[in-house]
BALUM-819580 format. One record per residue (C-alpha): chain; residue number from 1; x, y, z. Coordinates in steps of 0.5 Angstrom, whole numbers. Layout:
// BALUM-819580
A,NUM,X,Y,Z
...
// end
This chain:
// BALUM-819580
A,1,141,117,138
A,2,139,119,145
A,3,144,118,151
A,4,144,112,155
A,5,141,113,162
A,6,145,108,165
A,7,151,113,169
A,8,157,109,168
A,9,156,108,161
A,10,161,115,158
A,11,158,120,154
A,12,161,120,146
A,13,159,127,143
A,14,159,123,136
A,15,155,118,138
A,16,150,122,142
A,17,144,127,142
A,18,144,133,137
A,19,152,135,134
A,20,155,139,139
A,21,161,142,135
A,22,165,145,142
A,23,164,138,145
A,24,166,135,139
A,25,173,139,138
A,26,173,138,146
A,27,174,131,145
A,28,178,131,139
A,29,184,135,141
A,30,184,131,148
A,31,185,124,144
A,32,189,128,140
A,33,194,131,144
A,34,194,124,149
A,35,196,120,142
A,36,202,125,141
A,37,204,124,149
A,38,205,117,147
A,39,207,117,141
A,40,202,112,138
A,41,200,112,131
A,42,193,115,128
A,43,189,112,122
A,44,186,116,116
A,45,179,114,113
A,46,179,114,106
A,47,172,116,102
A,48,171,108,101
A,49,172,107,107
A,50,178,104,108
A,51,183,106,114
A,52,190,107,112
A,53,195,107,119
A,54,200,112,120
A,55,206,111,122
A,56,207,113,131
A,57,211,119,132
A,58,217,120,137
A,59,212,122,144
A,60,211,129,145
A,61,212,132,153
A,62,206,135,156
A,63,209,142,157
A,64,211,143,149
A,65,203,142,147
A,66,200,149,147
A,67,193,150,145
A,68,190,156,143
A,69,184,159,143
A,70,181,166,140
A,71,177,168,146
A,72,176,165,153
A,73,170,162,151
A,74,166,156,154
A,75,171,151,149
A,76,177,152,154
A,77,172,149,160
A,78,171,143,156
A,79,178,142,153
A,80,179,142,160
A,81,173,137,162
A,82,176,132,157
A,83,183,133,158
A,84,182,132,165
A,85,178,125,162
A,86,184,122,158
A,87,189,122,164
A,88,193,129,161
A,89,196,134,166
A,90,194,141,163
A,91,194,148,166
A,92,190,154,163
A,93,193,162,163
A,94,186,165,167
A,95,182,162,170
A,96,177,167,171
A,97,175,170,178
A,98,179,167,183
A,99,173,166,189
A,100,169,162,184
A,101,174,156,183
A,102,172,150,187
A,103,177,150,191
A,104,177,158,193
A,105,170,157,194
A,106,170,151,199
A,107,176,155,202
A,108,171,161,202
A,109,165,158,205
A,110,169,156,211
A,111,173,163,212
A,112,166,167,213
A,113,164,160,218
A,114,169,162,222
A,115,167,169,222
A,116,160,168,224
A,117,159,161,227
A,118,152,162,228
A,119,150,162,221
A,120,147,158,218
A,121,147,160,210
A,122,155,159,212
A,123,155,152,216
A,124,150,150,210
A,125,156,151,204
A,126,162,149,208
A,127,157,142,210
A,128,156,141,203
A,129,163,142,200
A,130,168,137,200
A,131,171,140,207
A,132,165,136,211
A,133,161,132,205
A,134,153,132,207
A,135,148,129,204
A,136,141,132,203
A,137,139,128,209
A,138,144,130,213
A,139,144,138,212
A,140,137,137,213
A,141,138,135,220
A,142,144,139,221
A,143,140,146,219
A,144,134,143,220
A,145,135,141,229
A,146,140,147,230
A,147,136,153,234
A,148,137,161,233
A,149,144,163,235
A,150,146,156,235
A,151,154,155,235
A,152,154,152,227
A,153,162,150,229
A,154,160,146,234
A,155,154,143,232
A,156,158,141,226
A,157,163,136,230
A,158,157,131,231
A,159,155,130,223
A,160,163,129,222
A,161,163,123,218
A,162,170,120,222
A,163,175,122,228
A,164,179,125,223
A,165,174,129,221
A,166,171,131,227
A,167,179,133,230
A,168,179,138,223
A,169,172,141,225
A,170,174,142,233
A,171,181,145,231
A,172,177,151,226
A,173,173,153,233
A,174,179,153,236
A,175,184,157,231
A,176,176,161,229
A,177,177,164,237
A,178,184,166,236
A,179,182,169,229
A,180,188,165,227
A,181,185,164,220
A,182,190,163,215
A,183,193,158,219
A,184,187,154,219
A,185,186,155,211
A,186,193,152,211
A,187,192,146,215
A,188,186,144,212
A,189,189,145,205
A,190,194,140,207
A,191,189,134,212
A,192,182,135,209
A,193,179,131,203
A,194,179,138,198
A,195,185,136,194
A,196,182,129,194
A,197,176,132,191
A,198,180,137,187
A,199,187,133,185
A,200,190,137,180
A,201,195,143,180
A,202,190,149,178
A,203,186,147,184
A,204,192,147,189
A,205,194,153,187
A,206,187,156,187
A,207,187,154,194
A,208,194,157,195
A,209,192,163,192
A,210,186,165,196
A,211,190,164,202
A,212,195,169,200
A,213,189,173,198
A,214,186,173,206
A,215,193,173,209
A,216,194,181,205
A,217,187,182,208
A,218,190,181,215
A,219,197,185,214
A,220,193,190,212
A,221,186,190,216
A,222,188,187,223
A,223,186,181,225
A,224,179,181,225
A,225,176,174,223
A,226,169,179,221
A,227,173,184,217
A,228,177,179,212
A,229,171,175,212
A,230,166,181,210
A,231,172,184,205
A,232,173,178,201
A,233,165,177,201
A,234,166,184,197
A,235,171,182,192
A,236,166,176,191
A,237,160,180,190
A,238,165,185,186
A,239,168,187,179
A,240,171,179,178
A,241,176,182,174
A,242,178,185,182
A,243,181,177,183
A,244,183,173,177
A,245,185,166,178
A,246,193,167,175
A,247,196,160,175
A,248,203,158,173
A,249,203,153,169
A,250,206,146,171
A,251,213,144,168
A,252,210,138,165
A,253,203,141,163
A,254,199,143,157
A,255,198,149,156
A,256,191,153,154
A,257,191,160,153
A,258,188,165,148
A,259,192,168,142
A,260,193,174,145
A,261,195,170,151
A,262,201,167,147
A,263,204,173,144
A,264,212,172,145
A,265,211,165,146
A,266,213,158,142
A,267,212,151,143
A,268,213,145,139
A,269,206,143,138
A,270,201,148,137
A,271,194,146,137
A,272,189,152,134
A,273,182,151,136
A,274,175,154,135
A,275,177,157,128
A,276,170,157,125
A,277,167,160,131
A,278,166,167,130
A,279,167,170,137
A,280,173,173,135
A,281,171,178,128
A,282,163,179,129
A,283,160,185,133
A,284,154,182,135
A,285,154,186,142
A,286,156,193,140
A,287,149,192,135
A,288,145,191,140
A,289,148,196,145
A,290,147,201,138
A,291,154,203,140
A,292,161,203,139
A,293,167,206,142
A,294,173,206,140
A,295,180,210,142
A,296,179,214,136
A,297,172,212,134
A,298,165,214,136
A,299,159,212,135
A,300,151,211,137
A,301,145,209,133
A,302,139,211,137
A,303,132,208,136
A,304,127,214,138
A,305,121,210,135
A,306,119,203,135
A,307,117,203,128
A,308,123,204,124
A,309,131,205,125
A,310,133,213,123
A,311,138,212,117
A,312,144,215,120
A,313,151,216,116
A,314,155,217,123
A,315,152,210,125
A,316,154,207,119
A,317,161,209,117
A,318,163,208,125
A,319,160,201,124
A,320,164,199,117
A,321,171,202,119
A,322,170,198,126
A,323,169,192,123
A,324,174,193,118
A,325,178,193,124
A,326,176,187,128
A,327,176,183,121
A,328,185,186,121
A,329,185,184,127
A,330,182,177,127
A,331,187,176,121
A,332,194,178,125
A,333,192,173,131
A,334,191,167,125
A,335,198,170,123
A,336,201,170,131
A,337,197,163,132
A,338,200,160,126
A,339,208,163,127
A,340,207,160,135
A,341,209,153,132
A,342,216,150,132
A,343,215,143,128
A,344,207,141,128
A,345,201,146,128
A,346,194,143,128
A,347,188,147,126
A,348,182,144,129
A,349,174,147,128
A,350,170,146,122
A,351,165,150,118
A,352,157,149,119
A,353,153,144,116
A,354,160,138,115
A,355,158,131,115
A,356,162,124,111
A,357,159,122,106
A,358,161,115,103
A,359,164,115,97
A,360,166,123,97
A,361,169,124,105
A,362,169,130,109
A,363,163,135,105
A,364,162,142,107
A,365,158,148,105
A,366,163,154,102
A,367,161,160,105
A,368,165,167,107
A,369,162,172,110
A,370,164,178,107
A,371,162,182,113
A,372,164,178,118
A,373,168,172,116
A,374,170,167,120
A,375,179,166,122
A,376,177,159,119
A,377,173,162,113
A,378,180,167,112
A,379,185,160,112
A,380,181,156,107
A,381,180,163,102
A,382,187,163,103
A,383,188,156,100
A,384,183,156,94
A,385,186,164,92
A,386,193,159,93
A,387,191,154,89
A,388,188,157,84
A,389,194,162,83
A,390,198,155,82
A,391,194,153,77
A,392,192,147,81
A,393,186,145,76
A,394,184,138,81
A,395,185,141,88
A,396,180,140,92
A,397,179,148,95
A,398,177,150,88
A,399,169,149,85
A,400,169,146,78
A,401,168,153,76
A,402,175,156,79
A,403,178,151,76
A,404,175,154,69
A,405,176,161,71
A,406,181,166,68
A,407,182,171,72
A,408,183,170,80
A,409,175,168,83
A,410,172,173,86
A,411,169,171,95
A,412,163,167,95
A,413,158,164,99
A,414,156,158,94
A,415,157,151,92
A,416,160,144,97
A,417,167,143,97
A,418,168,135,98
A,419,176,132,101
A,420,178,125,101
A,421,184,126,108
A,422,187,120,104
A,423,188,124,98
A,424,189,130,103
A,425,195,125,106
A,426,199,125,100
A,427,197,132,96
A,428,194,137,101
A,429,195,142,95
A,430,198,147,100
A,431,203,150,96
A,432,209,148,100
A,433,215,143,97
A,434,216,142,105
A,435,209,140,107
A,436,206,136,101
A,437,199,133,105
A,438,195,135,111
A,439,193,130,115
A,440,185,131,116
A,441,183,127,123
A,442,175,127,124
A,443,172,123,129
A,444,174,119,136
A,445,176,112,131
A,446,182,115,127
A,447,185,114,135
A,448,184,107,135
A,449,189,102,134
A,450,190,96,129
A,451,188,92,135
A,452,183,96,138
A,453,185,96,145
A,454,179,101,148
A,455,182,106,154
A,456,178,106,160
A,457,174,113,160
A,458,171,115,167
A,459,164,118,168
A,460,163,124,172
A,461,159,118,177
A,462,165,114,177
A,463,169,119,179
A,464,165,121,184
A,465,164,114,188
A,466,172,112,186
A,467,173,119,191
A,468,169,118,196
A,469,172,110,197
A,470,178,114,196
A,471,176,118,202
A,472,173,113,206
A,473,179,108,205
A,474,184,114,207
A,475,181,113,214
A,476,182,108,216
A,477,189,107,213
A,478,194,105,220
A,479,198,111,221
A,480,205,113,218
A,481,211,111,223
A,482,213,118,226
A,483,219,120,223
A,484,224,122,229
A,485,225,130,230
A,486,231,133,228
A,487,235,137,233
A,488,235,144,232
A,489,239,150,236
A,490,239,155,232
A,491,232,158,234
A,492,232,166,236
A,493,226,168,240
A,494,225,176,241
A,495,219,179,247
A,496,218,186,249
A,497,221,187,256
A,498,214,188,258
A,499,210,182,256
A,500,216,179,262
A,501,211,184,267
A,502,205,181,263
A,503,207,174,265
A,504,210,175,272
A,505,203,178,272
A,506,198,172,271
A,507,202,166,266
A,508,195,166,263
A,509,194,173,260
A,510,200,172,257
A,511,198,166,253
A,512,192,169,251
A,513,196,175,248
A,514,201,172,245
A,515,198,166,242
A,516,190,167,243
A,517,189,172,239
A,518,186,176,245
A,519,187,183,247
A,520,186,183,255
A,521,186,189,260
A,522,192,193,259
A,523,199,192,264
A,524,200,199,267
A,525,200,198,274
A,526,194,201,277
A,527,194,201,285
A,528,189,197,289
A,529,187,203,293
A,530,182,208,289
A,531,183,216,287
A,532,180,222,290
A,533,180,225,283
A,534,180,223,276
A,535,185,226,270
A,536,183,231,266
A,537,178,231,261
A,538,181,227,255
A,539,187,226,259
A,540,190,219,260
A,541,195,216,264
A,542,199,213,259
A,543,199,220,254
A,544,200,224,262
A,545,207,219,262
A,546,209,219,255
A,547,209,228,256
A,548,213,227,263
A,549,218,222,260
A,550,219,227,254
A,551,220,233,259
A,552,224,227,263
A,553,229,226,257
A,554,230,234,254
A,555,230,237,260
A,556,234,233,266
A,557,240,237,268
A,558,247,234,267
A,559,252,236,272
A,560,258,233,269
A,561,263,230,272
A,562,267,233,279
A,563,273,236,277
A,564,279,234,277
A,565,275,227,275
A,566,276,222,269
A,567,270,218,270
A,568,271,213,263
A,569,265,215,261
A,570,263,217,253
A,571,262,225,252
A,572,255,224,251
A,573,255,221,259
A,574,258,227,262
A,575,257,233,258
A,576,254,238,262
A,577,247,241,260
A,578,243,245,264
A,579,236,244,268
A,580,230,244,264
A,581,224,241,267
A,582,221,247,270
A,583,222,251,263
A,584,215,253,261
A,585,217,254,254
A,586,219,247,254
A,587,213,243,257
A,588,208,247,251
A,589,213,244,246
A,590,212,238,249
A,591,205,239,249
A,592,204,241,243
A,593,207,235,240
A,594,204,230,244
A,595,198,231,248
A,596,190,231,243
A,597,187,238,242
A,598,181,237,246
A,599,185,236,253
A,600,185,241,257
A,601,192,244,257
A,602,191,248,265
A,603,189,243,268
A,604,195,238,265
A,605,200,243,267
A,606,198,243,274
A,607,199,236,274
A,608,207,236,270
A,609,209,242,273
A,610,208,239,281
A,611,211,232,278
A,612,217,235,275
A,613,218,240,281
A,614,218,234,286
A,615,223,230,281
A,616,228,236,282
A,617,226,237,289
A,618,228,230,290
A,619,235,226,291
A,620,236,225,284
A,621,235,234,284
A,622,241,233,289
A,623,245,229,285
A,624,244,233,279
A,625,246,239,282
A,626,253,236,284
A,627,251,234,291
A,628,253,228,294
A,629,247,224,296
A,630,248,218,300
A,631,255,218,299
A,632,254,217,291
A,633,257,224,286
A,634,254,223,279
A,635,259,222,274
A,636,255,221,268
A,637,248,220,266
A,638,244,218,260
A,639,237,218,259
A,640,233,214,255
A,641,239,210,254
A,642,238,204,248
A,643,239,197,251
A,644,239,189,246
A,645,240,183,251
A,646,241,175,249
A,647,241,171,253
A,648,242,163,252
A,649,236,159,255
A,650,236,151,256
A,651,230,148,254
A,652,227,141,257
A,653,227,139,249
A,654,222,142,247
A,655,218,139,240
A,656,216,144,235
A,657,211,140,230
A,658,206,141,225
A,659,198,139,227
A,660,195,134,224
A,661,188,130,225
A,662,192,124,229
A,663,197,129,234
A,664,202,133,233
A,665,207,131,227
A,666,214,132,230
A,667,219,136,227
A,668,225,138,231
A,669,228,139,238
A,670,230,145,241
A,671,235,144,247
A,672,237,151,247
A,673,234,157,244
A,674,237,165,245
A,675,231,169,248
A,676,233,176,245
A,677,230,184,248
A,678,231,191,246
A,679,229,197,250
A,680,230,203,253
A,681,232,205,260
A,682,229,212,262
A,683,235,213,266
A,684,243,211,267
A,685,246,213,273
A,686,253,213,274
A,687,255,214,280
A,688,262,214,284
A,689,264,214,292
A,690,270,213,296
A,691,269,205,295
A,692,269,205,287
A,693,264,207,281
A,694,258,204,280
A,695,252,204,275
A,696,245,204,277
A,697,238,203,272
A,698,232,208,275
A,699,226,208,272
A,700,221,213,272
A,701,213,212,274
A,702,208,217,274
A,703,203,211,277
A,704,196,216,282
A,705,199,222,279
A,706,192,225,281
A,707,194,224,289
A,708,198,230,289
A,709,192,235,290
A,710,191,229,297
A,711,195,230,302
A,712,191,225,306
A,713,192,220,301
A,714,195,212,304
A,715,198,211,297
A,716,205,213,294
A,717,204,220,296
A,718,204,218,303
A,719,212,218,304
A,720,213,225,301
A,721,220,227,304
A,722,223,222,307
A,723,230,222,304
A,724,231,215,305
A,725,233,209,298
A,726,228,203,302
A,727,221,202,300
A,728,216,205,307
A,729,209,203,305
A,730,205,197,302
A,731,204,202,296
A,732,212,202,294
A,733,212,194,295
A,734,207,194,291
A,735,209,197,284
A,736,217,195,286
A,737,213,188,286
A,738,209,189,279
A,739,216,191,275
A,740,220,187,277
A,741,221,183,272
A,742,222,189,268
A,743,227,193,272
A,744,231,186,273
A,745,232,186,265
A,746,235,193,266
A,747,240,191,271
A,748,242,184,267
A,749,243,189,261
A,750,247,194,264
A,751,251,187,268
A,752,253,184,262
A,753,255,190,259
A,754,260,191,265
A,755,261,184,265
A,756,264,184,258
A,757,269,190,260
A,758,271,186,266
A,759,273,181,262
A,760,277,184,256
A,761,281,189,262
A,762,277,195,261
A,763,275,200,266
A,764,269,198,269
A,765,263,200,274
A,766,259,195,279
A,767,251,194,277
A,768,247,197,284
A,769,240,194,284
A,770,235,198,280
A,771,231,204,283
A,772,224,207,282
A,773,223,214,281
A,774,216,215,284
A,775,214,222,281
A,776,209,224,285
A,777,214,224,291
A,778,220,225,288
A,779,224,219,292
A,780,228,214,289
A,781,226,207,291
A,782,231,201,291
A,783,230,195,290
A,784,230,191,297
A,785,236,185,297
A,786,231,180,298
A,787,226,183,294
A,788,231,184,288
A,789,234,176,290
A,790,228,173,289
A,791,227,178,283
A,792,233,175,280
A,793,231,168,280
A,794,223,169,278
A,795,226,172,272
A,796,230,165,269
A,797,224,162,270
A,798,219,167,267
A,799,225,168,261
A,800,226,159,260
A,801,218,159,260
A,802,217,164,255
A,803,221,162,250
A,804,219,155,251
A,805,211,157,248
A,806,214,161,243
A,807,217,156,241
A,808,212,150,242
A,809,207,147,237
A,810,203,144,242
A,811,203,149,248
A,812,196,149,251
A,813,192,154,256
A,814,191,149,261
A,815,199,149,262
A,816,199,156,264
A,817,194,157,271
A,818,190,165,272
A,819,194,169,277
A,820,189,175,276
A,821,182,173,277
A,822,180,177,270
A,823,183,174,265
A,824,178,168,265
// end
């Protein structure tokens, strides 16, 4: 009978077209395994025709069902299929490459779009996917009217089917810019329609898998939307085996799995499937390859002339002892199959050419083939041996000839075996005092009930056109009732000092480098006026500042406390050391440790030379060697001093959420947050007078380095000499100014360490305003009061400001103005 064209009518493998014996084991196992899950009764057809109904069973849970398979054959996709159409949760061990599962591939398809918008090959797989959903017409117009170099990302949001859809679409451009790409993987596995078209659990963790697979890839690779992109790309158009789909079966699934895959495990009912096949026992492949390989065989069986094939010996013993190994093995997997099952082993498959005939039942052709006989082929020989060692004279395994035989028959190939399963019910000849029947289900009508209650069956139409309802009603549907945000104070939010100097900067650079995704030009103060001079070849200014501050922090001279002193200070503070910094020996180590090969190393000691010989001219040389300065005597000092600072910040109730097509999903309210900075402070000075003991922070800067070979420069150089703590030239304010932030962070660290001796009654020191030692001259440059007062109060604001974009969900660029002209 041909299938009905009519696509809402089902398809029935016993009913339609040529047999199909994979289609037809698909169907009986998944009606099967649905009867034992509701625990409903079956029927037997005897050879006249009459049904005999067997009593229902006590319902069997998903997760004790497990179905074996001898190979990872096309069985396992439509045992699935059909799982799937009976309503059964089932989950298999493999899945094969993980980039070809539905879910993986939709979610491929939008990764390589959000790294290359302007493609029209990725615009057209993430159009047709569940993700979008155009139909032909649709995509035509879509690919068709776009022009070359077109945004595909962009254009997209105007075939978007609702505005739903379209918010998705516009937020893949947004995160796309960013390169934030796994969080736009995870929000549209959670609010688009792909878990709608693909609703079962080996899906979800496919799509999860793949997410986690592109997360790897950013960890190790970077950012870098092109990169991850072009290396998934690779794995895809690789080894398959590279990204196998490994699923974790649910706790209340069927389980599909291969023998060997079974190997350790038990179930309650295992369903042995395919067992006539012979996929597992025959060496089809290694013939027509002419070769076999083994870990201790080798063989080759090459074919120099197109007449004949040469005799080969080799050939021939290789081949024999490979088979004879195979058939061993495909006999230890019946046995591992068969010992997996606790109470129940069903054993599905039949041998070619089986059919019912009436008056006779279930007829089939005996056959074993000697070389390469089948697992089916095994069982049923080893039932026949059995009947006929039992002396079972009418057992239907046997031929009228074995019955008649004296002596054990021999394997054959010959003759019709004929089984009633009404008969078998009762005396299955098996050999067992325990299990006296075998119960034979052979169609699609043994799992119909005494009152015909028929079972809805959808076909692939249907199930589409229910998902597509499905989809479209989802949209429309009112939206839920927030729930209310919980209160959350528990938040810790922790920055680098510097980014505090990137925001003091322009607000909007440190947006777009904190939550943009987008590297912007670097923060190192540069002074508007320009240089005479350039660097030295290969040579920039932050290595040139990384080897001063090396020579900086060995090489600084410790005069120890004045005598007859005891400042309070750790030993580390106080301990003498002698004046490093115009040691050649020292400079050379430091340059062999930091500076590149290819810079030219005269040219850089001219330059470190000058700058450190000027720091050791300076007020702080003074102070080094025991002279008072200002009224100041070091009593201690500590270079490169580690420093960890919290402070609490009150929020205005900042709202974290998750995004969603229809705004922010409220989470929780942070009123509070603790903003958490570590560092290090290139020099703590303490200092004493006849007033008291006081503490400062002084950080070093090698900014125009080059002016020191200028003596007309208008830069910092140009108060070269003067002794005095105050800023002279526009030039000092100016870098005073762009590390404000910076040195203030210095002064509270150091405060709230004082502070806290303070308050325990521990002997303490008084926090001067920071300082900056400006290398090209050697002076020491204080903050000014009014300067540092306004310092004081930017900070509280630049710290509430940055804890709360850390921590905000919805914390837009627009908020945050450009103060910098370059960022934009």
């Amino acid at each position: 009978m041909d299938a009905p064209e009519d696509l809402t009518i089902p398809l029935d493998s016993f009913g339609f077209g040529k047999p199909d014996s994979i289609e037809r084991q698909a169907m009986l196992i998944a009606l099967r395994v649905r009867n034992l899950i509701n625990g409903e009764p079956v029927r037997v057809l005897s050879s006249n025709g009459n049904w005999s109904e067997l009593p229902a069973e006590e319902p069997t849970l998903p997760s004790d069902i497990m179905i074996l398979l001898p190979s990872r054959s096309k069985l396992r996709d439509s045992i699935m299929r059909e799982l799937s159409v009976v309503g059964v949760p089932a989950q298999a061990d493999r899945e094969g490459s993980l980039l070809q599962r539905p879910t993986a591939h939709a979610l491929d398809g939008l990764l390589q779009l959000m790294a290359r918008p302007d493609s029209s090959h990725h615009a057209a797989w993430v159009a047709r996917s569940p993700l979008i959903g155009l139909d032909d017409d649709q995509l035509q117009e879509f690919i068709g009217g776009s022009s070359k170099g077109e945004d595909m990302l962009a254009r997209l949001r105007d075939f978007s089917v609702n505005h739903r859809q379209r918010k998705m679409v516009s937020r893949w451009g947004r995160l796309s810019m960013m390169s934030r790409l796994v969080e736009a993987l995870e929000e549209t596995l959670d609010r688009s329609d792909l878990l709608m078209a693909y609703p079962d659990q080996t899906s979800r963790q496919d799509a999860e898998q793949f997410i986690q697979l592109v997360s790897t890839l950013a960890m190790d690779l970077g950012g870098d939307s092109k990169v991850i992109a072009d290396s998934v790309r690779r794995l895809r158009e690789g080894d398959k085996n590279s990204t196998e789909a490994v699923n974790v079966p649910d706790s209340d699934a069927v389980r599909v799995m291969t023998i060997h895959g079974s190997k350790g495990l038990e179930s309650k009912v295992v369903i042995l499937a395919d067992v006539f096949s012979g996929r597992q026992t025959n060496i089809r492949i290694e013939s027509s390859e002419r070769l076999i390989v083994t870990p201790d065989l080798f063989g080759g069986h090459p074919k120099p002339w197109p007449s004949k094939d040469p005799v080969s010996a080799l050939w021939k013993h290789v081949k024999k002892v490979h088979l004879a190994r195979r058939n061993a093995e495909a006999r230890r997997l019946l046995y591992v199959a068969a010992t997996r099952a606790e109470n129940k082993l069903i054993i599905c498959g039949s041998p070619k050419k089986t059919s019912w005939e009436d008056g006779k039942g279930i007829t089939f052709s005996w056959s074993y083939g000697k070389s390469v006989p089948q697992l089916g082929e095994m069982w049923l020989e080893s039932l026949r041996q059995g009947s006929w060692k039992r002396g079972e004279k009418t057992s239907h395994w046997l031929s009228s000839e074995d019955s008649q035989s004296q002596t054990a028959p021999h394997v054959t190939s010959k003759g019709t075996r004929e089984i009633d399963p009404l008969q078998a019910l009762t005396s299955g000849m098996l050999g067992s005092k325990n299990l006296h029947g075998i119960t034979i289900m052979h169609h699609p009508m043994c799992f119909d009930t005494i009152n015909h209650v028929t079972r809805t069956v959808l076909t692939p139409l249907q199930k589409i056109e229910r998902t597509d309802q499905a989809s479209s009603d989802s949209a429309n549907l009112p939206l839920p009732t927030a729930p209310l945000p919980r209160s959350d104070s528990g938040n810790s939010v922790r920055i680098a000092p510097h980014n505090l100097t990137v925001f003091n900067e322009c607000p909007r650079r440190y947006w777009l480098e904190t939550r943009g995704g987008r590297s912007t030009k670097s923060t190192d103060y540069h002074s508007e006026r320009r240089e005479n001079q350039k660097l030295p070849s290969g040579l920039d200014a932050a290595t040139l500042g990384k080897v001063i501050h090396r020579i900086f922090e060995i090489g600084l001279m410790n005069p120890g406390p004045p005598a007859k002193s005891i400042p309070n200070l750790p030993s580390s503070w106080t301990s003498r050391s002698p004046d490093r910094l115009a040691e050649d020996s020292l400079v050379n180590e430091v340059f062999q440790e930091i500076l590149p090969p290819e810079v030219d190393k005269d040219e850089c000691f001219k330059i470190v030379s000058t700058i450190l010989e000027r720091i050791r001219g300076g007020p702080l040389g003074e102070l080094c060697l025991g002279a008072p300065v200002n009224g100041h005597v070091v009593d201690g000092l500590r270079t490169e001093m580690p420093f960890h600072i919290a402070r609490s910040v009150n929020l205005d109730e900042v709202i974290r959420g998750r995004w969603t097509p229809d705004g922010l999903e409220p989470l929780s309210s942070i009123p509070q947050a603790s903003l958490e900075m570590d560092g290090v402070i290139d020099l703590v000075l303490c200092t004493s007078t006849g007033d008291g003991s006081f503490i400062r922070p002084i950080d070093l800067k090698t900014e125009e380095a080059m002016s020191i070979f200028d003596d007309e420069y208008d830069g910092l150089i140009s108060t070269m000499g003067n002794e005095s703590f105050n800023p002279l030239s526009n030039a000092e304010r100016e870098i005073l100014e762009h590390h404000s932030m910076q040195l203030t962070l210095y002064y509270l660290s150091l405060k709230s360490i004082e502070d806290e001796r303070r308050s325990r009654g521990l002997p303490h020191r008084e926090v001067l305003r920071p300082a900056i030692l400006v290398g090209v001259t050697g002076r020491i440059v204080e903050y000014p009061e009014d300067m540092f007062s306004e310092a004081l109060k930017k900070i509280d604001f630049t710290m509430n400001t940055v804890t709360e974009m850390a921590l905000s969900s919805d914390a837009p660029i627009s908020r945050y103005p450009c103060t910098c002209s370059t960022c934009n």
